[in-house]
C-alpha positions in Angstrom: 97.4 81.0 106.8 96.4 78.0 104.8 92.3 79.0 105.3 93.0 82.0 104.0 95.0 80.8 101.2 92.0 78.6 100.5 89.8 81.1 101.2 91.8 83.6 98.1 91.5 80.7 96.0 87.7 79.9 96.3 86.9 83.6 95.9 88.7 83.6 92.3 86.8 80.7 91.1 83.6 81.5 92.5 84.2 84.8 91.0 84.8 84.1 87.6 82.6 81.0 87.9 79.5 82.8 88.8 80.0 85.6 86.4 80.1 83.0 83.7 77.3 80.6 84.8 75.5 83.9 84.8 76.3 85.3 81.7 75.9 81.7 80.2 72.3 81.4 81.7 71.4 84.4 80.4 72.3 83.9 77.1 70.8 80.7 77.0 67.2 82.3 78.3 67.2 85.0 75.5 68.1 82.1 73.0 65.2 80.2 74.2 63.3 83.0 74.0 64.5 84.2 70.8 64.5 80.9 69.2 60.7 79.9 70.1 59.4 83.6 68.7 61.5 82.7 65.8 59.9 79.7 65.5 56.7 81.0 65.6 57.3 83.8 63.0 59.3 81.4 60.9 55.9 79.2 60.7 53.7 82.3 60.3 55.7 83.4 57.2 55.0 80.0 55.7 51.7 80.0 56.3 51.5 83.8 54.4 52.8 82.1 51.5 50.0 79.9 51.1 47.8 82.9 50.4 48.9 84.0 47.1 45.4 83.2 45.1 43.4 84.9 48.3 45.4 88.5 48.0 45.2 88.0 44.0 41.1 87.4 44.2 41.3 90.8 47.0 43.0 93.0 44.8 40.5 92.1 41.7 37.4 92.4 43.8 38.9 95.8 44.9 36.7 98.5 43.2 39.1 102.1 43.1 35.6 104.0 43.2 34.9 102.2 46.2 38.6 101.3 48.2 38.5 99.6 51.6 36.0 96.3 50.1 32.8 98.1 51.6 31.2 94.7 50.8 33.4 92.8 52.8 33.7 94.9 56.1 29.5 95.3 55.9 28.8 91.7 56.7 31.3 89.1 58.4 30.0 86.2 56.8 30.9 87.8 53.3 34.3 87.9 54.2 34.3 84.8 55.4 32.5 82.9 52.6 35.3 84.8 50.3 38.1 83.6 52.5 36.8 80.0 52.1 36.0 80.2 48.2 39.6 81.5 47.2 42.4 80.2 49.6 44.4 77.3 48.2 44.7 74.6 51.7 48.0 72.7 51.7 47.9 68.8 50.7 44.6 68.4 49.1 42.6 69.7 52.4 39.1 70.7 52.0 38.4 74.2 52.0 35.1 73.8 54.7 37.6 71.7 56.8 40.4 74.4 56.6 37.7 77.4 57.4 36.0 75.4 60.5 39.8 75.1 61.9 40.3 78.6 64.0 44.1 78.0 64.1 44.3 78.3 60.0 41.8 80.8 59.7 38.8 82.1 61.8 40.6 83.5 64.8 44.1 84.8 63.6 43.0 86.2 59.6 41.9 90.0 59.1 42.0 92.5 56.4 43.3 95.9 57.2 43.9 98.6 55.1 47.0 100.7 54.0 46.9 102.5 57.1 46.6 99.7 59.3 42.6 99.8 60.1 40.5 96.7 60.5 38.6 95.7 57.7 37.3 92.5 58.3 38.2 89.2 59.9 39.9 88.9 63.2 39.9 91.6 65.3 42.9 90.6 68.0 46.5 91.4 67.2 48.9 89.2 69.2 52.5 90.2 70.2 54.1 88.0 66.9 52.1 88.7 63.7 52.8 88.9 59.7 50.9 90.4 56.7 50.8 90.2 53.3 50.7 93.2 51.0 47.2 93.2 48.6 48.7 95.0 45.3 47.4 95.3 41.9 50.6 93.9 40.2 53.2 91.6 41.8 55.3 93.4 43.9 53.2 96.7 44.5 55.4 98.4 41.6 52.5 100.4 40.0 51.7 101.9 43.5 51.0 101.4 47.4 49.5 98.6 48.6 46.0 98.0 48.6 45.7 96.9 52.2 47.4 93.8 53.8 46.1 90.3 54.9 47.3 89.9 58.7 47.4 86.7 60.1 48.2 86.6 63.9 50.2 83.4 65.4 48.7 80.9 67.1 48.5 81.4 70.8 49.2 77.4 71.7 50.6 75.6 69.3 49.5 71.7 69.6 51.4 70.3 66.7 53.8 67.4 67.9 56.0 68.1 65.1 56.6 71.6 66.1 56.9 70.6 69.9 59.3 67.7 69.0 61.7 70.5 67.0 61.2 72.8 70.1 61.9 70.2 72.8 64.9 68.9 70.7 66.2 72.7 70.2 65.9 73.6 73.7 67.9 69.8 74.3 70.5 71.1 72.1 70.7 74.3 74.3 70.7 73.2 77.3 73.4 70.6 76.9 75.7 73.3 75.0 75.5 75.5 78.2 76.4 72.9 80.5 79.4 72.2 78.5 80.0 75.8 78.1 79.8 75.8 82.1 82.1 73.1 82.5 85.0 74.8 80.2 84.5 78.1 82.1 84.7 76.0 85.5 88.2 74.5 84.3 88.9 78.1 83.1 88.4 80.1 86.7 90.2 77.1 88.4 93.0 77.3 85.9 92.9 81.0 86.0 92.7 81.3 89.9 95.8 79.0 89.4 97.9 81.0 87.6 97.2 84.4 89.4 98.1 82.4 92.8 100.7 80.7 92.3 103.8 84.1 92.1 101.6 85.2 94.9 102.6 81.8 97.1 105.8 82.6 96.0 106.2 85.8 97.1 104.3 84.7 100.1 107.1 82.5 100.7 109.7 85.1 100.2 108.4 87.1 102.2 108.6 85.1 104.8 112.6 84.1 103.8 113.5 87.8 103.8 111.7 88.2 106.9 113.9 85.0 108.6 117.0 87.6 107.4 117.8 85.6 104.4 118.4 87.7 101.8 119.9 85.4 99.2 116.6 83.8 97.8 115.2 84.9 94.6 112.2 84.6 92.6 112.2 83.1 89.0 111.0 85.9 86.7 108.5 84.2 84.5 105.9 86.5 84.0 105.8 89.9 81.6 102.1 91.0 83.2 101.6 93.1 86.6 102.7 90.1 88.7 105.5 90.1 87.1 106.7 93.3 87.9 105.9 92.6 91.5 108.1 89.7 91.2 111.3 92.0 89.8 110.5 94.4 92.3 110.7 91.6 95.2 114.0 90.6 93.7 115.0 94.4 93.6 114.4 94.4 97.1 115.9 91.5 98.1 119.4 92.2 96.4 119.4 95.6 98.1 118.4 94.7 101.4 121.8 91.8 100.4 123.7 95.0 100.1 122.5 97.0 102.8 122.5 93.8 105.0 126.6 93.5 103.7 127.3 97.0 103.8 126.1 97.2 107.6 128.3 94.2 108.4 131.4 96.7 106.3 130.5 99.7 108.4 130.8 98.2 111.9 133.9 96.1 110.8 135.0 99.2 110.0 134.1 101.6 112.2 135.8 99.5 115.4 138.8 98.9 113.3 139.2 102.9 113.0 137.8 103.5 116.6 140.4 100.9 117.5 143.4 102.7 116.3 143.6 105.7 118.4 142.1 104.2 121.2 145.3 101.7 121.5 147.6 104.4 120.9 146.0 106.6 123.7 145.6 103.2 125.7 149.6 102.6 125.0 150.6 106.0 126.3 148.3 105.8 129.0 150.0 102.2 130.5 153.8 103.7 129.4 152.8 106.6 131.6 151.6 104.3 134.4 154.6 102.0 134.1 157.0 104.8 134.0 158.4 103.8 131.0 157.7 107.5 129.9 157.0 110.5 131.2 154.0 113.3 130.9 156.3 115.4 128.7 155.3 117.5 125.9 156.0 115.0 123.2 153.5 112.4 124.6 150.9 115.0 125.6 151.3 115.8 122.0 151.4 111.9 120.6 147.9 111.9 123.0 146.2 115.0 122.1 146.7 114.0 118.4 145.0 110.4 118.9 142.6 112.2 121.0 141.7 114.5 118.1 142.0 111.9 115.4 139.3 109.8 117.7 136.9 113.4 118.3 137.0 114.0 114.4 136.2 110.0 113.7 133.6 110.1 116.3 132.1 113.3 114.6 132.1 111.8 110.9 130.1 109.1 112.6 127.4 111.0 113.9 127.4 113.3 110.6 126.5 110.2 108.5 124.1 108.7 110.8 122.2 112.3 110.1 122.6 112.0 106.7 118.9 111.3 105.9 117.5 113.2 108.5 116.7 117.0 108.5 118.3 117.8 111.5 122.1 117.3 109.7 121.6 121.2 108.6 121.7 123.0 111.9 120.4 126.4 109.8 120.1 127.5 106.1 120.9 131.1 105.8 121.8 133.6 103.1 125.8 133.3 102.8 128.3 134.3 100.1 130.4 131.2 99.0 133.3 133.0 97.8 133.6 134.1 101.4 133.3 130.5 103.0 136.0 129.2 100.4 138.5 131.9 100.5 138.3 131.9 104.8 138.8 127.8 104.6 141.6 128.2 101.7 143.4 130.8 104.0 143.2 128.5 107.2 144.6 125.3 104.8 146.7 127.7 103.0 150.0 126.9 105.6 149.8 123.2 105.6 149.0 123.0 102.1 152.1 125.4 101.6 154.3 123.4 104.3 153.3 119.9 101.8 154.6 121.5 98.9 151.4 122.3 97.4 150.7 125.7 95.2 147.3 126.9 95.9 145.3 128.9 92.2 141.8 130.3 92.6 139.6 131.4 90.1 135.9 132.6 91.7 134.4 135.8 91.1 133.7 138.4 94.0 130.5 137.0 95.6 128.1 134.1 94.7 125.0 134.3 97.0 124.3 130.8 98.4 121.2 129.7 100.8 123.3 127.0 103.1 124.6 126.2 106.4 127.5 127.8 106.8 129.3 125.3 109.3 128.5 122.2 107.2 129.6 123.4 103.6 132.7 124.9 105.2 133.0 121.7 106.5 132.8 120.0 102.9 135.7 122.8 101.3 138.3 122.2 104.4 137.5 118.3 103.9 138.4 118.8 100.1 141.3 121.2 100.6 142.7 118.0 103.2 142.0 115.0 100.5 144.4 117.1 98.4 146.7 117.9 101.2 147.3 114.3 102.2 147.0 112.0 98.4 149.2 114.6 96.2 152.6 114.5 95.7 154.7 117.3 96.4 154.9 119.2 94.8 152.2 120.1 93.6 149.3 122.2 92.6 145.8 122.7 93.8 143.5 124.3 91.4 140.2 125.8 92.7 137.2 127.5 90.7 133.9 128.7 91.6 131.4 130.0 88.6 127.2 130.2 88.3 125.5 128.4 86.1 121.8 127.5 85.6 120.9 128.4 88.9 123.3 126.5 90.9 126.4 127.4 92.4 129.5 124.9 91.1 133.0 124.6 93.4 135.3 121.9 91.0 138.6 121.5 93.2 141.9 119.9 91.1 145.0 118.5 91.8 148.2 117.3 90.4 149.0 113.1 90.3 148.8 110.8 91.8 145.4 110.1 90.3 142.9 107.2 91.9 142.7 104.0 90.1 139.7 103.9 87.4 138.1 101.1 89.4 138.4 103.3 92.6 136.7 106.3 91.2 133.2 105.3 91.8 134.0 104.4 95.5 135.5 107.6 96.2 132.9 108.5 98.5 131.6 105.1 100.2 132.0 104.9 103.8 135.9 104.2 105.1 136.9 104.3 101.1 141.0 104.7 100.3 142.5 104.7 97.2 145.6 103.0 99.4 144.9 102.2 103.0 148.0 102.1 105.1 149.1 106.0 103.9 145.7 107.4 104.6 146.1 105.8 108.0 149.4 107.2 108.4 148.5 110.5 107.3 145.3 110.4 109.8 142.5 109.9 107.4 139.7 107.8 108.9 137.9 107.0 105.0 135.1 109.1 106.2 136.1 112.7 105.1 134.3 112.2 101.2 131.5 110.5 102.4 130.4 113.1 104.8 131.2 115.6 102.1 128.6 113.8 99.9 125.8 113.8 102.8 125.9 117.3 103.7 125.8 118.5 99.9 123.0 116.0 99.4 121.4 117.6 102.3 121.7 121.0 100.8 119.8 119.5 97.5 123.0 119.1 95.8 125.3 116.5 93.7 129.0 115.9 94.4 131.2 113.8 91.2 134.9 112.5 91.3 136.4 112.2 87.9 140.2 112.3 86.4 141.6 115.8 87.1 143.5 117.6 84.0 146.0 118.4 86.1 147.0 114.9 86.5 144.9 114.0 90.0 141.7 114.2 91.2 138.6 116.4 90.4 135.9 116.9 92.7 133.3 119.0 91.9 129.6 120.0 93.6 127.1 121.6 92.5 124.2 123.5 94.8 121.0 125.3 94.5 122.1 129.4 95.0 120.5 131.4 97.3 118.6 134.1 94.5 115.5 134.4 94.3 
């Protein structure tokens, strides 16, 4: 693991280090380049401006009866001789010692006219090259030009002074793009640096939530893309906490329940064995009853280890709901009644619903119970069904006592009670809302818990209905 750490890290250098040294180099070639073409135009203007009496003298000898100095392109030696009678050399030089010199003037002067044409002089054209206009008045306002003076650059330039200030230029370059590859060395390192570093610490949490620790988290000290990787890691990690805790909550609790029934049965099994009672109909009863209490615990269970699979919903067919409520209300109706407990329904005739049957049955008889066994009698249970929006609503009320506030949003946790020891006494396992809320989730639906206005409990779900 530590190669390939090493391995990450040498990749992010060398890959902003290359891309730099290579966009560094480059620049520095076109600079070069740039600067010695610069150079050499820079010297050709300054030798243009020494012809100022030589394009003066051209546009006098220039006869408009007879344009393009027929004199001058008719014999190269005429041109020449003019060239050497009329252009001013710099610092006092003689004019035969300035014509004999082909860098000044023999191989890189010509005449051309307006439209580009050789005249006279120099018939080459290198790659860099300047001219001079040839007008009648300064500035060619009266007019075009007359033609232009070119002069070429020299090919090889032997002047130490210019090859001193190229050498020294190119120095100078050279020496500002080592630099400029050192800082952008120290950058990629820096840089490789920074992007590594949350990724060795989630590397190393990784590794701790892997071990089962899920107590470690990762300082948040970034706002970029890593960042977010780094919340979500900490997201994780405090869920798989409470899904870690939870777990350990669901088997303490699902023995203790399991336990319960299974001593009582276990108890009337040794008092029968003992003789101490006798197979009457009161302990067949006291047995059935923890036998039944035990079936219906061990069926929650299995409902809510389905919850999140598809096979929770045996089949989804076209049902009324009115018709499952008003069959579970009439089956509750007598204990309900015998607990002191006033059944009202308000529903219209039918409501079409696409569900399975069993399961939401399942759901009203487990609401119609919740009221049965935490409502004081006596009391009232209020139940409505209505359409709206394209779902299908079922809100069941009753009368106080009402969960605490804190209580509410537990309601339907696993082995939830608002007050233990009475749901136990009344044969509740804490199961009964939870398995509502998985097989109305199942069917695409949402189930709430609020404060009832009669005084209790509201519970109210909501599911897609079956129209098309």
């Amino acid at each position: 693991m530590e190669r390939l750490r090493t391995s990450l890290t040498t990749k992010i250098f060398l890959a902003i280090a290359v891309t730099s040294a290579l966009v560094i180099g480059t620049m520095a070639l076109l600079v070069a380049l740039s600067m010695r073409d610069g150079f050499s135009q820079y010297l050709l203007r300054g030798e243009l401006n020494r012809f100022g009496r030589l394009t003066r003298e051209l546009a006098l000898a220039h006869d408009p009866a007879a344009p393009g100095w027929p004199d001058l392109a008719a014999d190269p030696r005429a041109f020449n001789d003019f060239v050497r009678t009329h252009f001013a050399p710099p610092g006092g030089a003689d004019a035969e010692e300035v014509a004999a010199d082909p860098l000044m003037i023999g191989d890189r002067l010509a005449l051309v006219g307006p439209d580009g044409t050789r005249i006279a002089g120099t018939m080459a054209r290198t790659a860099i090259f300047d001219q001079r206009p040839i007008c009648i008045d300064r500035g060619c306002r009266e007019g075009a030009p007359l033609g232009y003076l070119r002069l070429n650059a020299p090919v090889l330039t032997d002047s130490a002074s210019d090859a001193f200030f190229l050498r020294g230029q190119y120095a100078s370059l050279a020496y500002a793009a080592f630099v400029a590859l050192l800082v952008s060395a120290a950058a990629a390192y820096l840089i490789a640096q920074q992007i590594l570093t949350p990724i060795k610490r989630l590397q190393a949490g990784a590794k701790t939530l892997a071990s089962g620790d899920y107590a470690s988290r990762i300082p948040l000290d970034r706002t970029d893309e890593l960042g977010d990787l780094i919340a979500h890691y900490n997201e994780l990690a405090e869920t798989l906490a409470r899904t870690s805790q939870a777990e350990r909550e669901w088997i303490s609790n699902t023995s203790h329940e399991l336990q319960t029934p299974l001593a009582v049965l276990r108890a009337q099994i040794e008092a029968l064995q003992d003789g101490v009672r006798q197979a009457d109909d009161a302990t067949l009863a006291e047995m059935h009853a923890a036998q039944m209490r035990l079936s219906r615990l061990v069926q929650d269970l299995k409902i809510l280890s389905y919850s999140r699979e598809p096979n929770l919903l045996a089949q989804s067919t076209h049902e009324d709901l009115v018709e499952i409520v008003v069959e579970a209300v009439e089956m509750a109706r007598p204990a309900l009644e015998a607990a002191g407990i006033t059944i009202t329904c308000d529903m219209p005739e039918h409501l079409p619903l696409k569900c399975d049957r069993t399961r939401i049955a399942q759901v009203v008889d487990n609401l119609l119970q919740n009221t049965r066994r935490y409502t004081d009698a006596p009391g009232t249970l209020g139940l409505r069904i209505w359409h709206s929006g394209g779902m299908a609503h079922l809100s069941v009320d009753d009368t106080p006592p009402s969960p605490p506030d804190d209580i509410l949003p537990r309601l339907f946790d696993r082995f939830s009670r608002a007050e233990a020891s009475r749901s136990r006494a009344l044969g509740g396992s804490g199961l009964g809302l939870s398995v509502c809320k998985a097989i109305v989730e199942a069917h695409g639906g949402t189930i709430t818990a609020a404060k009832s206005a009669l005084g209790g409990l509201n519970i109210t779900f909501t599911l897609p209905d079956g129209r098309p």
